[in-house]
C-alpha positions in Angstrom: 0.0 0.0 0.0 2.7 2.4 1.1 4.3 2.0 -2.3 1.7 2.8 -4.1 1.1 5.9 -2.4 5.0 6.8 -2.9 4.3 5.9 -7.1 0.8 8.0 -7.2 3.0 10.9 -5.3 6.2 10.7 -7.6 3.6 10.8 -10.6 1.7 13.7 -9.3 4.5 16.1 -7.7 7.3 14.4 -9.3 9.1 13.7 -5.8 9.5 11.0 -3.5 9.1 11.8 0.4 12.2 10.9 2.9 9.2 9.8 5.4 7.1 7.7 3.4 11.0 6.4 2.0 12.1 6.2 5.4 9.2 3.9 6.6 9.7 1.7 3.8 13.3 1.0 4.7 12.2 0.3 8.5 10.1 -1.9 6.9 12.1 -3.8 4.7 15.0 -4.1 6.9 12.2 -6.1 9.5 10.8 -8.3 7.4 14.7 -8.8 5.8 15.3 -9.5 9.7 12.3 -11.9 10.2 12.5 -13.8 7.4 16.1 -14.8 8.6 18.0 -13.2 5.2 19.5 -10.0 7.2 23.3 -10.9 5.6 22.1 -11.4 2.1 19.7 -8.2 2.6 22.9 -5.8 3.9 24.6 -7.0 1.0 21.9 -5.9 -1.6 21.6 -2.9 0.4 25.2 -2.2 0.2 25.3 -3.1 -3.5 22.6 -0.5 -4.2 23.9 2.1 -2.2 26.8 1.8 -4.7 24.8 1.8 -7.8 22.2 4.1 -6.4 24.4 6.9 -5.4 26.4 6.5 -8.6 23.1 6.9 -10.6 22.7 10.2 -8.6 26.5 11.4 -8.9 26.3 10.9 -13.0 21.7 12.7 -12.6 20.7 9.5 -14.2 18.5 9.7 -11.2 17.1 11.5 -8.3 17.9 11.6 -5.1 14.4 10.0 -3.9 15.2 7.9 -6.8 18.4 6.2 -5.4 16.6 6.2 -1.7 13.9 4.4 -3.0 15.8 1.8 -4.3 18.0 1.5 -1.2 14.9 1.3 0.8 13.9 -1.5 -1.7 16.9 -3.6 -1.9 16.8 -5.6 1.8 13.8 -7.6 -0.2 16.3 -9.2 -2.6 19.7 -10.8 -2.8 22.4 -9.2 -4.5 21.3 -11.6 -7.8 17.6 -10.8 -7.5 19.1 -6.7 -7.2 20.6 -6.7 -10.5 17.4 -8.9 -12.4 15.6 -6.1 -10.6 18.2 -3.9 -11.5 17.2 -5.2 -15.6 13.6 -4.7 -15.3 13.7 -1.4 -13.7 15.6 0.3 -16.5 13.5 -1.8 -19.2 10.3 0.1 -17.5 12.2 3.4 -17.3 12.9 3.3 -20.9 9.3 2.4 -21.6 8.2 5.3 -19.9 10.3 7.4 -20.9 9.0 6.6 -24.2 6.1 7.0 -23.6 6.8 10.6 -21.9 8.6 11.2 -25.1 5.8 10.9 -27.4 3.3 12.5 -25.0 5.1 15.8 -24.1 7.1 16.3 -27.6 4.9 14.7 -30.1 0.9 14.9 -28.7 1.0 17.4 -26.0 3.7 20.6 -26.6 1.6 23.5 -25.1 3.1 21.7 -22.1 6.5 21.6 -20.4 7.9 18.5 -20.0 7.6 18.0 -16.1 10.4 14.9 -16.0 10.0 11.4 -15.1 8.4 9.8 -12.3 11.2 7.1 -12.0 10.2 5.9 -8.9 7.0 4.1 -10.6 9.9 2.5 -12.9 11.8 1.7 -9.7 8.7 0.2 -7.9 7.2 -2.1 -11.0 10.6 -3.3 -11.5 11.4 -4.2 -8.0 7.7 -5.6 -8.0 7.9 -8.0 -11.2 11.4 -9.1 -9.9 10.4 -10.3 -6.5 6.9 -11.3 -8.4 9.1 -13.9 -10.5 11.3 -15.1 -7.3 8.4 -15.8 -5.2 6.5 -17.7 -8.0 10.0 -19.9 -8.7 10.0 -21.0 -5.4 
C-alpha cells in the first residue's frame, strides 16, 4: 500500500518523500530480519547504495530515486538486485518513451515535467520479486 502511495506521489509532484522512503526502509529491513536473510539483505543494500548513489553522482537519477531503491533492496539478494536492477531500466525506458511521445509529439503546449522514475523503480522491483516468489 505504502508504495503505491509513494508511485501516485512521484507521478503527481514528481518527488519522493524521505518519510514515506524512510518507513519503507524500516520496513524492509524487518521483514529482511524476520524472514532470517539479514546478511544477504545488507549486502543488496550495500550493493545498491553503490549503484544508487552512482546513478545520482552521474543525474541518471534522483535523489528520492536512489533512496527508493536502497529502501527496496533488503527484499532481494544481491542476484535478485541486479534482475531487478534489468527490469527497472527496461520500464524506465518504456516510460520514458512514452513521456517522449506525449510531451514532444501529442502534447507541446506543455512543459515537460520529467519522469516519475520511482514508478519504474517500484514495478521493476515488484515483477522481480513477483518472478522469485513464483519460482519458489
Amino acid at each position: 500500500m505504502g508504495a503505491c502511495w509513494i508511485a501516485l506521489w512521484d507521478v503527481r509532484h514528481r518527488r519522493i518523500p524521505n518519510g514515506q522512503v524512510g518507513l519503507l526502509l524500516l520496513l524492509t529491513w524487518l521483514a529482511a530480519l524476520m524472514g532470517g536473510n539479514w546478511p544477504e539483505a545488507l549486502q543488496s543494500f550495500t550493493l545498491a547504495t553503490v549503484i544508487g548513489l552512482g546513478l545520482y553522482l552521474v543525474r541518471f537519477w534522483a535523489g528520492g530515486d536512489a533512496k527508493l531503491y536502497m529502501a527496496l533492496a533488503p527484499l532481494m539478494t544481491p542476484d535478485e538486485l541486479l534482475r531487478a536492477s534489468f527490469w527497472i531500466l527496461l520500464i524506465g525506458g518504456v516510460l520514458a518513451a512514452g513521456y517522449l511521445i506525449k510531451y514532444r509529439i501529442f502534447d507541446r503546449s506543455k512543459e515537460d515535467p520529467g519522469l516519475p522514475y520511482g514508478l519504474a523503480i517500484l514495478l521493476g522491483v515488484g515483477f522481480q520479486l513477483l518472478i522469485s516468489t513464483s519460482n519458489t
